[in-house]
Structure formats: C-alpha cells, structure tokens
N, C-alpha and C positions, 0 to 999 in steps of 0.2 A: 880188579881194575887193570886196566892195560897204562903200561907206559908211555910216555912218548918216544923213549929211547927204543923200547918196542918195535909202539908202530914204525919209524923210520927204518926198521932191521926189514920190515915187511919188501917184499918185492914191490913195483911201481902195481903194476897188476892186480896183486892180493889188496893194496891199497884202493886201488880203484872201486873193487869187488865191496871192499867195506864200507867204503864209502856210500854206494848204490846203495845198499842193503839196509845203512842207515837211514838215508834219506827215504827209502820205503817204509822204514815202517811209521815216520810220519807225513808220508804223501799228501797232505790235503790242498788241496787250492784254496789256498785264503779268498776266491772273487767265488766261491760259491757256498762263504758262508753268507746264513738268512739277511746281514744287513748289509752285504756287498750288493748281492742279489735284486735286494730292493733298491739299491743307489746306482745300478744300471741301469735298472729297469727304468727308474727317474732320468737317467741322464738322455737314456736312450729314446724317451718320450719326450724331454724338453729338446731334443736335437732335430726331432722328426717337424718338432711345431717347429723350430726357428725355419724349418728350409717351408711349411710349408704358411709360414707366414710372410718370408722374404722375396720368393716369387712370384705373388700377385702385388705385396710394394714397390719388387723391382721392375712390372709392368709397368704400375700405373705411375712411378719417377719418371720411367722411358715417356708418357706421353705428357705428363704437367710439367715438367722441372723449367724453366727458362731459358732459351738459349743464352742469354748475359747475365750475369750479376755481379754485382759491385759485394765486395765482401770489407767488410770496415776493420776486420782482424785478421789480414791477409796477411802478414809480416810476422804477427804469434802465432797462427798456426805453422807456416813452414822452419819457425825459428824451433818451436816445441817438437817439430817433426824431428828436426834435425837432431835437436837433444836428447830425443829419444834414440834415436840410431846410434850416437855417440855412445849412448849410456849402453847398449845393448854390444856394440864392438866392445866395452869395456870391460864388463860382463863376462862375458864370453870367455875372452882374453886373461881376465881374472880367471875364471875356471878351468881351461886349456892349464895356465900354468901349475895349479893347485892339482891337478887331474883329479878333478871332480865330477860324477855323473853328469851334473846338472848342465856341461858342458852343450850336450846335444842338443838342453830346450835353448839354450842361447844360440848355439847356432843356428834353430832352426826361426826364432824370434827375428834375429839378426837378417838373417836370407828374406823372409818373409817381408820385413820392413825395407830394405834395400830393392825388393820387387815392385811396391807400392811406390817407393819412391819414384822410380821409373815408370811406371804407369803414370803416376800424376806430372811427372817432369812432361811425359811427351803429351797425354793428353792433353795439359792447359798452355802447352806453346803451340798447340795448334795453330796454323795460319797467322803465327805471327814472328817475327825475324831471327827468333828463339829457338828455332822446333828444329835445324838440323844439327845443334848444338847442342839440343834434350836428346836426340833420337842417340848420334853419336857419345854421350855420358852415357845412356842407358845400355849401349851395345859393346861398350870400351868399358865400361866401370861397374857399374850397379849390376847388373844382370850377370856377366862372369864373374863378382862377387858371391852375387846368391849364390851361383850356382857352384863354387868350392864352399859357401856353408853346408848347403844342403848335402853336399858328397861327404861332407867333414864328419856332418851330425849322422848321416845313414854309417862311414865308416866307424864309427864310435860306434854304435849300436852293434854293429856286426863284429867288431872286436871283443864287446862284452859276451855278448852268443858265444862266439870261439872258445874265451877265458872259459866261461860255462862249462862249455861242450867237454875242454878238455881237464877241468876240475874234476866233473862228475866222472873222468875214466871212460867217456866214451870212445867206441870205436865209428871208424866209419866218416864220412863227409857231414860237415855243421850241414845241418837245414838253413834252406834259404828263409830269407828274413821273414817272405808272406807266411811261412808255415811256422813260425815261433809267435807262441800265446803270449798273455800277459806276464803271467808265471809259468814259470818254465822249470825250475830243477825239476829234478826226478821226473819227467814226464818223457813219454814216449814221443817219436815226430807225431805218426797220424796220431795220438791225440793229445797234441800239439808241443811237443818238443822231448 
C-alpha cells in the first residue's frame, strides 16, 4: 500500500499519470448501465410526446382562446408568481454562498422565471397605459437579470469542467461545453470528454 506521504513526494506529472490509470481501470459510464438506459429511453420518449402533443394544443389555443377574459384570481396568481421568484433568488443565493452544485439549477430556474415574468408583464400590458413601463422593466431589469443567471449557471458548469480537466492531469485545452457528456471523468473528448 502506498502512502500518502508517498504519493505527495510523487511529481505533479507521475501523479496525474496515476491518477488516469486509476480511474481506467474503472471506466464505466454509470448512464449505460441496463436501468439508466431504460430511464432514457423513457425520458427521452415522454419528451418527444410532450413537444409532439403541445404543438397541435399550441395551434388550436392560437385559434379558440378569447381575446378578453376576466380572471377572478388575478392578484394570487402574480402574488404566487412573485413568491416564486423571491423563493428562487433565495435559493440561489443560499447556494452561491454554500458553493454548492445545485447553484446552477437555481440559477437557471431563476433566469428562466425572471424571462416569463417579462413576457407576461409586456404581453398583458398590451394596449394598455402599462406597456411602456412593462417593456422598459423587462429591458432594464428582468431580461439583463436572466441573462447574468444564465452566464452565471453556464460559468459554473464550465468551471466545474476546468476543475475536472485539470484534476484528472490533463493536458491540453478544456473541451467546449457542447462536447462534455453527462459523465465525464476518465473519458476521452471525441468520446465525450
């Protein structure tokens, strides 16, 4: 059995090298054992039905839906909206400081709801004495929100790559984010990191 006082005596290099060597000889991708496989394959079937049942609903909403409608819980849903965004800056914010993975789905929750907010601010001030006061929040606030989430959660993801990259002793430029798989140690870029 090797020490740790050992290993540390090891060159960065020789370290590196053992490293690899370790993590080869138990290479396996956890997403292609038999019941990952199948929970793909599910997901990736129940994902094909949603798109391919939400665009003939999203036709036929475009020609039924009503131009007006009086909504009687107009004040709980944007009150709930809101609580939801609060809760997710919170979130977030709680994670960022813990530095926690889970950081990135907040952020990207957070951007995601700060987009919709903005959508539905300007769509339902439509034509009415609201709408340059929606469009300007949406273009002042909401939207270059999302859009330092969404840099926030992509730069988090690309930092953990890095950490990776440069854990496992490689040499060479991190792969770009489109070419990193699920699972990644030990794996090569072309197939897939």
């Amino acid at each position: 059995m090797v020490s740790v006082d050992e290993l540390r005596r090891l060159p960065s290099e020789e370290r590196a090298e053992l490293l690899r060597a370790l993590i080869a000889l138990s290479d396996e991708d956890p997403l292609e054992q038999p019941r990952y496989r199948r929970r793909r394959g599910l997901v990736l079937a129940f994902l094909v039905a949603c798109c391919a049942w939400l665009i003939p609903w999203t036709v036929v909403l475009g020609f039924t839906l009503p131009q007006h409608y009086k909504a009687e819980q107009w004040g709980a849903a944007w009150i709930g909206f809101d609580v939801a965004l609060t809760a997710a800056f919170a979130f977030t914010a709680f994670a960022v400081w813990r530095r926690l993975q889970i950081a990135i789905l907040g952020q990207i929750i957070t951007g995601t709801l700060l987009v919709c907010d903005a959508w539905f601010d300007v769509m339902l001030s439509w034509g009415s004495g609201e709408f340059i006061v929606s469009v300007a929040t949406a273009l002042l606030g909401e939207l270059p929100l999302a859009v330092l989430m969404f840099v926030g959660a992509r730069t988090l993801v690309l930092t953990t790559v890095r950490a990776l990259w440069v854990r496992e002793g490689r040499a060479g430029p991190v792969p770009r984010l489109r070419e990193v798989r699920l699972v990644t140690i030990g794996r090569s870029v072309g197939g897939g990191f």
